[in-house]
N, C-alpha and C positions, 0 to 999 in steps of 0.2 A: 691653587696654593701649593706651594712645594713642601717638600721636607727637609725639615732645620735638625741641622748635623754640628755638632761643637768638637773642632779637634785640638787638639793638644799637642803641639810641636816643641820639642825641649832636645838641646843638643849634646852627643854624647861624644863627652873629649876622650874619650878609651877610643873612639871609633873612629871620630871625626865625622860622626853623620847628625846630619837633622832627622831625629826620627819624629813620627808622628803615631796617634791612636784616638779614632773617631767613638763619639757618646753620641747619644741624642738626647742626653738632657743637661742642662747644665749644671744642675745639682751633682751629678757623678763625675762629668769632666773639673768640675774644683776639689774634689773629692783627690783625687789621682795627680791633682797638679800640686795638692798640698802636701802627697804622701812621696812626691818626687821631687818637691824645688830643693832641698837639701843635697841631694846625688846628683842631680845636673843643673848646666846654666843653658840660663836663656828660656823659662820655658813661656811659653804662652800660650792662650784660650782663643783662637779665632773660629766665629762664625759665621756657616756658612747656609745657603738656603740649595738644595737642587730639586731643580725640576723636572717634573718626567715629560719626555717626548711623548708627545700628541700624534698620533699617524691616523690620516684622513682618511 
């Protein structure tokens, strides 16, 4: 089983960049999306799962 990462990508027109900042729960990544969708567009909650390598 991997570990489940929730990032928050929201774009910043001062910069012109996609920034991003990873949670790992998703209670705190909605937390930060609520306390940002006013100051920037575009923002969104993608999850992710990563796995660790196995070495035999």
């Amino acid at each position: 089983m991997g570990k489940v990462e929730y990032i928050v990508f929201y774009y910043n027109c001062e910069t012109f960049e996609v920034c991003k900042k990873s949670f790992s729960a998703l209670t705190d990544a909605k937390v930060f999306k609520n306390e940002i969708i006013e100051e920037y567009e575009s923002v969104d909650i993608i999850k992710r799962t990563v796995f660790e390598e196995l070495i035999l």
